[in-house]
N, C-alpha and C positions, 0 to 999 in steps of 0.2 A: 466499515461496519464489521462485526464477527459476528458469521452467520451458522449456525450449525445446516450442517450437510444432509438430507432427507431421500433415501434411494428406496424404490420399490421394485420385484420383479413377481410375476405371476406368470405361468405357464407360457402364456401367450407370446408375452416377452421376451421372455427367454428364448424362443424359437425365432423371434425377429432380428436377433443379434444384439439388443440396446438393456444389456444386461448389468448388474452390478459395479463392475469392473469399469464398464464404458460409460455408464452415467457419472461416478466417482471422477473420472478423466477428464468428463464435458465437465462437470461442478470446479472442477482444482481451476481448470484452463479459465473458462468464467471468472473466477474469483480473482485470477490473481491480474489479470489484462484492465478489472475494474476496482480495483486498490481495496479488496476487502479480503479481509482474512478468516481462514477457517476455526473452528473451535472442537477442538477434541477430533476422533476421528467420523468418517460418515453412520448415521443411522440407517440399519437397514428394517425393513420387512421382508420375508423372502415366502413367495410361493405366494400370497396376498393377492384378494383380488381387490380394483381400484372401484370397486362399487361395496366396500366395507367399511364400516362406521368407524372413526379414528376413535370407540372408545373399545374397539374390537384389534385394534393394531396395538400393538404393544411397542413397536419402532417410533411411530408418531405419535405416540403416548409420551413417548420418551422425548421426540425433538420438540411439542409442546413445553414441555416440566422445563426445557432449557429458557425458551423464553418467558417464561413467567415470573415475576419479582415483584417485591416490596421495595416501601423506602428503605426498611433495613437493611435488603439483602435482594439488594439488583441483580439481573437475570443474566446469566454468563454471556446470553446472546443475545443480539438486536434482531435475528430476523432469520427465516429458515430458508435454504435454498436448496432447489429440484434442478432436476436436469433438466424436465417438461413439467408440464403443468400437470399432464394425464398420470406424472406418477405419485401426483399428491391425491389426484380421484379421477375416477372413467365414469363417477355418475355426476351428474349434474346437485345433487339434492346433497350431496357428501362435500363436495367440490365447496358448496356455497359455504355450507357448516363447518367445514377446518377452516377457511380464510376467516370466517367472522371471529371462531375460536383467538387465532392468532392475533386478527388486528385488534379483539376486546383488549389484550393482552399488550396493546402499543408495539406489539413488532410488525416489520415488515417482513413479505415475502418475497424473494425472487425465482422466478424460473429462467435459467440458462438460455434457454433458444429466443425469451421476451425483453426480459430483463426484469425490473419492478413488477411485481402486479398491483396496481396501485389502488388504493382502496374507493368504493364511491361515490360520488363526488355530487348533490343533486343539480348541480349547472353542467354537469356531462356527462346526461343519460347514455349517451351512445358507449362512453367509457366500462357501464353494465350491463347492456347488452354484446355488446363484442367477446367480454371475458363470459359471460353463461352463453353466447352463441358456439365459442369454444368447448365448453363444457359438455353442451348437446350433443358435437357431432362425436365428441372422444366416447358417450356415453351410447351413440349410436353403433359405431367401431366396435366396441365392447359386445353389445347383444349381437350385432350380425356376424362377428367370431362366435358367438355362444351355438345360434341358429345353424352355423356351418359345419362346427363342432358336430352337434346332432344329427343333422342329416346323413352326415356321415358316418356316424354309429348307428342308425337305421339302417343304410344302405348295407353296410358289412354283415346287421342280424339278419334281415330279408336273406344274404348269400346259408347263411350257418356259420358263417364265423365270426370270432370271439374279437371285438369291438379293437379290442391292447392285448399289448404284448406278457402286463400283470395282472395281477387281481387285485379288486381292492383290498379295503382290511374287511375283514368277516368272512372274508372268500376264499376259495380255492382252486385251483384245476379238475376238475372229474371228468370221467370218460376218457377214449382216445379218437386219435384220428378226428374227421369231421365232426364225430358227438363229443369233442369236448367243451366241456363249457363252465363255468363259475358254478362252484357250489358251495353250501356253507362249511367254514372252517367253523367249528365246536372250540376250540379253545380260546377264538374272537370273539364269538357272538353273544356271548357275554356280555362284553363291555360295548356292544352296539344295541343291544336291546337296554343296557343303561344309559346310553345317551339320547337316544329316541325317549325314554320314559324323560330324563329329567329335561332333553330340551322341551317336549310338551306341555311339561311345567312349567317352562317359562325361564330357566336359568341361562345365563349368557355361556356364550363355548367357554370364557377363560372359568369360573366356575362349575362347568362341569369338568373342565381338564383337570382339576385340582381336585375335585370329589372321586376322578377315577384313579388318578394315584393314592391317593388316600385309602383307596379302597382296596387297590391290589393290583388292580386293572393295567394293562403295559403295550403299551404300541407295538407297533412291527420294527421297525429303526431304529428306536428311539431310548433312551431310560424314562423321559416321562412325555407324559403328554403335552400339545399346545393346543391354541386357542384355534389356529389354522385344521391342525390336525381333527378335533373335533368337529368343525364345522365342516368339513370334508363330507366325514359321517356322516353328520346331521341332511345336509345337500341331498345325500344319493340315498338317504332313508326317507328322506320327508319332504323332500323338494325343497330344502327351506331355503333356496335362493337359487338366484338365475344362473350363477356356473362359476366356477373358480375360473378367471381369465383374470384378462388385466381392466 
């Protein structure tokens, strides 16, 4: 089959060693030991967390668009492959939504460490609870990194010290010595007090990322903005999700 290649990494990840580079390796070595071939090179996501809607990835937006066709104009791909399952979702409710995505679409998935994830089937229920039993515990993994995360940025403010080693964006360094600590940067806060208003509103991060270049608005790193980057913002202004991990 020709499958396009699907890699994710998100903070978490990246710290565990099973990064872009080594999934791409797991994915080639897979493909080529079971006679199928790659198409184009790997999609990634990068920085992504795997509890994020695939209409919010723009990577698996992409490895989607590969398998989808018509009679006219058949799909470059048959079928997408991970290196793990956890890098296509770490939540179960997301996990369920991209395969259904995919198989509406007649392709197959594979993850490297499984093989097939084979769709359904109602004569072998155990078939679907096995794959969303998987799903659960990667989705569990997920939050009890998030919860760890945390306690441990409590633990460090209870001392007085400053959680990282950076500031976000809208922040800065103030004070010295033990009183220093985050304060607002004035030339940020701008375009954080605009993504707070329009995500209240109700617009997806990739539409606000584009309404703040548009506007003037400019990241810290960056020339424009992403849908990652925003939603960064959005997270540590409004809680609007459980935590950039994997």
């Amino acid at each position: 089959m020709k499958l396009v290649a699907y890699l994710r990494v998100s903070s978490t990840v990246q710290l565990d060693g099973f990064g872009l580079d080594v999934q791409a390796d797991t994915i080639r070595q897979w493909t080529r030991s079971h006679g199928h071939k790659l198409i184009g090179d790997p999609i990634a996501d990068k920085g992504i967390s795997g509890a994020t809607d695939a209409v919010e990835r723009p990577g698996l937006t992409d490895a989607l668009r590969m398998v989808r066709g018509t009679a006219a104009h058949p799909a470059p791909a048959d079928g997408i492959i991970v290196a793990r399952l956890d890098r296509l979702a770490r939540a179960l409710t997301v996990q369920e939504a991209v395969l259904a995505l995919a198989w509406r679409e007649g392709a197959h998935v594979f993850s490297a460490d499984v093989g097939e994830v084979l769709r359904d089937d109602p004569d072998d229920p155990m078939r679907t609870a096995m794959r969303q039993m998987a799903g659960v515990f990667a989705e569990l993994d997920r939050r009890t990194t998030v919860k760890r995360m945390r306690d441990g940025i409590r633990a460090k403010a209870a001392t007085g010290q400053h959680a990282t080693g950076s500031y976000a964006y809208g922040y800065q360094g103030t004070g010295k010595g033990r009183d220093r600590d985050a304060g607002p940067r004035p030339d940020e806060q701008t375009a954080v007090a605009r993504i707070v208003e329009l995500r209240r509103a109700g617009q997806s991060y990739r539409t606000i990322a584009t309404t703040l270049d548009t506007e003037g608005h400019r990241p810290r790193r960056a020339a424009t903005w992403s849908a990652m980057a925003v939603r960064a913002v959005a997270q540590r202004e409004l809680d609007d999700s459980v935590g950039v991990v994997g």
